[in-house]
C-alpha positions, 0 to 999 in steps of 0.5 A: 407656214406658206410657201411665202418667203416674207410674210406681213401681218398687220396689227390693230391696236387698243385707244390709247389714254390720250385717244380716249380723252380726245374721243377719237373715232376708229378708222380700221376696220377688218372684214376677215383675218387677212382683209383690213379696211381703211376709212376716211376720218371726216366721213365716219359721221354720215351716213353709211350710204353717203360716205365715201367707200374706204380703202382696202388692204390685204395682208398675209393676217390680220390681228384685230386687237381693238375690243377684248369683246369683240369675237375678231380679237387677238391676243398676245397668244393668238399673235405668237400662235400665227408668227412666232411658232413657224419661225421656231420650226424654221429654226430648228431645220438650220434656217434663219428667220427673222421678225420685224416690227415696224411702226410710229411711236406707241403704235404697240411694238414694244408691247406686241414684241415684249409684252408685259408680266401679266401677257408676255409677247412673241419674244418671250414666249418664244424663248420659252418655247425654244427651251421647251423644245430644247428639253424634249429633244434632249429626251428623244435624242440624246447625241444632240446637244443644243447650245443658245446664244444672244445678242443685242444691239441698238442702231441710233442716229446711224451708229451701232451699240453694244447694249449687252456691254457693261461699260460706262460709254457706248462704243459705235462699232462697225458693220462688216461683210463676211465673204461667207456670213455675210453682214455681221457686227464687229465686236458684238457681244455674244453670250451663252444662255441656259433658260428664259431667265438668263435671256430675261436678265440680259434683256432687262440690262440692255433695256437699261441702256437704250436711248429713250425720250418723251414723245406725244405719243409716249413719255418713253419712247424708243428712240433707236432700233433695237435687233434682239438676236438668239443664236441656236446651235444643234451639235450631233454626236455620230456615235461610232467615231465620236465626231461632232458636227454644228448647224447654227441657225 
């Protein structure tokens, strides 16, 4: 990881169904893993010669994910590889980490976070990584105990919801400061998890509950700000006088 506190990649999408019928032409382009090139649409049938030169962006990476074929594709691992694992490093040295998805609508955010079956995202692979991890530690250290914790909570319209909460009716709940914690949610529900399944169970009941509606660009689109929280704690054990001490992360 760079000595970088916040990093941005950016990442190209496949044509979509609509894309395709419509023959839309790709406006991006990538010149190496961290350069992306924006061209202008209504030059891209003349010449090269005579169009109008594109415009450039620079990016901590960049993830070309248009053509399988092509030599410059990414992959979902290849996404996680350069994102995912340096935050689960972090977070097993005490420090939290965060990643943030930003996008319109179809733009390949559920799918880079979540993925599918078949190509699962950054999440799950790295709660599956956290547990493998969790596993090996238990193996080399056995005074260290782990404990993992989740939350989930959807920001629709300016109101915070519970989406682990069982009951019938979304309760807004408050946004407060802690004079140590800082910024925390009220009431919010956070649950102890033993493996990937138990997250992927919780997962797919919040998923239930999340406000959705059609869009040009999706028939189901998200229509609320989802923030997927995993709570690591690493308990030690001093082995002379039994005290045991926390670092949550």
């Amino acid at each position: 990881m760079s000595n970088d506190k916040i990093q941005v990649v950016v990442r190209v999408r496949p044509f979509n169904r609509r894309e395709i019928d419509l023959n839309t032409k790709c406006v991006v382009d990538m010149v190496d893993g961290s350069q992306t090139l924006l061209h202008q649409p209504s030059t891209l049938d003349k010449p090269p010669e005579s169009r109008k030169p594109p415009k450039m962006f620079n990016f901590d990476h960049c993830f070309y994910s248009m053509d399988p074929e092509d030599e410059r594709y990414s992959s979902q691992e290849d996404v996680f590889n350069h994102v995912g694992k340096d935050l689960l490093d972090n977070a097993f040295q005490g420090y939290n980490a965060c990643i943030f998805a930003y996008g319109q609508t179809g733009s390949g955010k559920s799918y880079t976070m979540m993925g599918s079956a078949d190509n699962p995202g950054i999440i799950p692979r790295l709660c599956n990584a956290l547990f493998d991890r969790i596993r090996r530690l238990k193996d080399e250290e056995p005074l260290l105990t782990c404990k993992v914790e989740v939350s989930y909570m959807e920001i629709y319209n300016e109101k915070v919801h519970d989406l682990l909460d069982p009951g019938p009716h979304k309760q807004s709940l408050k946004v407060r400061e802690h004079s140590v914690l800082g910024p925390y949610v009220d009431g919010l529900s956070q649950l102890a998890v033993a493996s990937y399944e138990d997250i992927e169970i919780l997962m797919a009941e919040g998923n239930k509950s999340r406000t959705v509606a059609a869009t040009n660009m999706n028939c189901e689109s998200s229509r609320s700000h989802a923030v997927f929280n995993v709570i690591l704690s690493q308990i030690f054990t001093d082995p002379l006088t039994g005290v045991t001490g926390e670092i949550p992360s």
